[in-house]
C-alpha positions, 0 to 999 in steps of 0.5 A, a space after each residue: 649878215 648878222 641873220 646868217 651868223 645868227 642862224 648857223 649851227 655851233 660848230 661841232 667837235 670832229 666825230 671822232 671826239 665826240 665817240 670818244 668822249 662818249 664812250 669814256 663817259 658811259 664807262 659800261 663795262 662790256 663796251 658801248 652800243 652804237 645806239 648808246 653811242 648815237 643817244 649820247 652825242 644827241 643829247 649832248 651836241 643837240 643839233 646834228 647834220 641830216 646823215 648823222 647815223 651814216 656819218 657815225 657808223 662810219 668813223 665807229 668803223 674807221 677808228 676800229 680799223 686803225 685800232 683806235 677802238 675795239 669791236 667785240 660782240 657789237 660794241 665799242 670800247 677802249 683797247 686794253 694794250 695788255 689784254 692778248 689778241 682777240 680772235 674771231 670764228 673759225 680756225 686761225 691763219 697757219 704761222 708764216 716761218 720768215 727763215 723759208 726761202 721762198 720757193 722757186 715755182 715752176 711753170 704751170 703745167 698745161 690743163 689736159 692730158 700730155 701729147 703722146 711722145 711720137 719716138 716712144 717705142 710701141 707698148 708690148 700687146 698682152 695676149 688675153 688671159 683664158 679662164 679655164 671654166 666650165 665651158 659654157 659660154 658667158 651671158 645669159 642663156 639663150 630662151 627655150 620653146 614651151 613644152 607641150 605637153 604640160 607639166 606632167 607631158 613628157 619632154 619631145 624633141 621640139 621643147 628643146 630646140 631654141 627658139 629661132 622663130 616665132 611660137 605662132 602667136 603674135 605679139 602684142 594684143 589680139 585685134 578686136 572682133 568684128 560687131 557683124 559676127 557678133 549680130 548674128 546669133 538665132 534667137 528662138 521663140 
């Protein structure tokens, strides 16, 4: 019994303790590091339990969320009770005004667009709005036939008829010509 009286560890202060009494004396002007924080504690206290840096980081963070330190540009301090609020990034929360009564919500409307009401009277038909034009009608023209004589050939009738049927021509590429054709060319000595 005495061994293991011997060998147990000197009971430490709560964690809470020993942050604050680090930070009270490293007394650095812009507040104190966790690191700084961690160094001080194991140089004063010595032995410490395995999940030391686990159990620091957590009481740093509950001490700064009941308001017992202050957290600004990643250190601890000591909360000044006359210095105004610090705020963070961004825009501040609009002011909540107590005097509003709250107000009466109605019921969501449905997603979607509304069902037609069945007793509405029929919309009035408009009658369509005639464009006094130039009286061709809208669209692209239709395709005129080549003319045949050219450039400089005179117009004939058949130039200026649409064309309905084909030009003669297929369409697409011309099929390839026979190798037998081509063989029998007379060669002369």
């Amino acid at each position: 019994m005495a061994t293991e009286e011997i060998s147990k560890p000197p009971s430490l202060p709560p964690y809470p303790e020993m942050i604050w009494s680090a930070i009270v004396a490293l007394n650095e002007t812009g507040g104190s590091n966790k690191t700084s924080i961690s160094k001080y504690i194991e140089s004063k206290y010595g032995n410490l339990p395995a999940g030391h840096t686990a159990l620091l980081a957590h009481h740093l963070n509950r001490m700064t969320d009941t308001g017992e330190l202050m957290f600004w540009k990643n250190n601890y301090m000591k909360p000044d009770p006359n210095a105004p609020p610090r705020r963070g990034r961004g825009r501040p929360p609009k002011p909540k005004d107590p005097l509003a009564p709250p107000a009466d919500l109605a019921p969501a409307r449905p997603r979607g667009r509304p069902p037609k009401d069945p007793n509405a009277p029929p919309k009035p038909v408009k009658p369509k709005a005639t464009t006094a034009g130039s009286g061709r009608p809208r669209g692209r023209p239709r395709k005129m036939a080549r003319p045949t004589g050219g450039i400089t050939g005179t117009p004939t009738a058949a130039s200026a008829v649409p064309m309905i049927t084909g030009s003669g021509r297929p369409r697409g590429r011309p099929p390839k010509v026979k190798a037998a054709a081509m063989t029998e060319v007379s060669v002369q000595n």
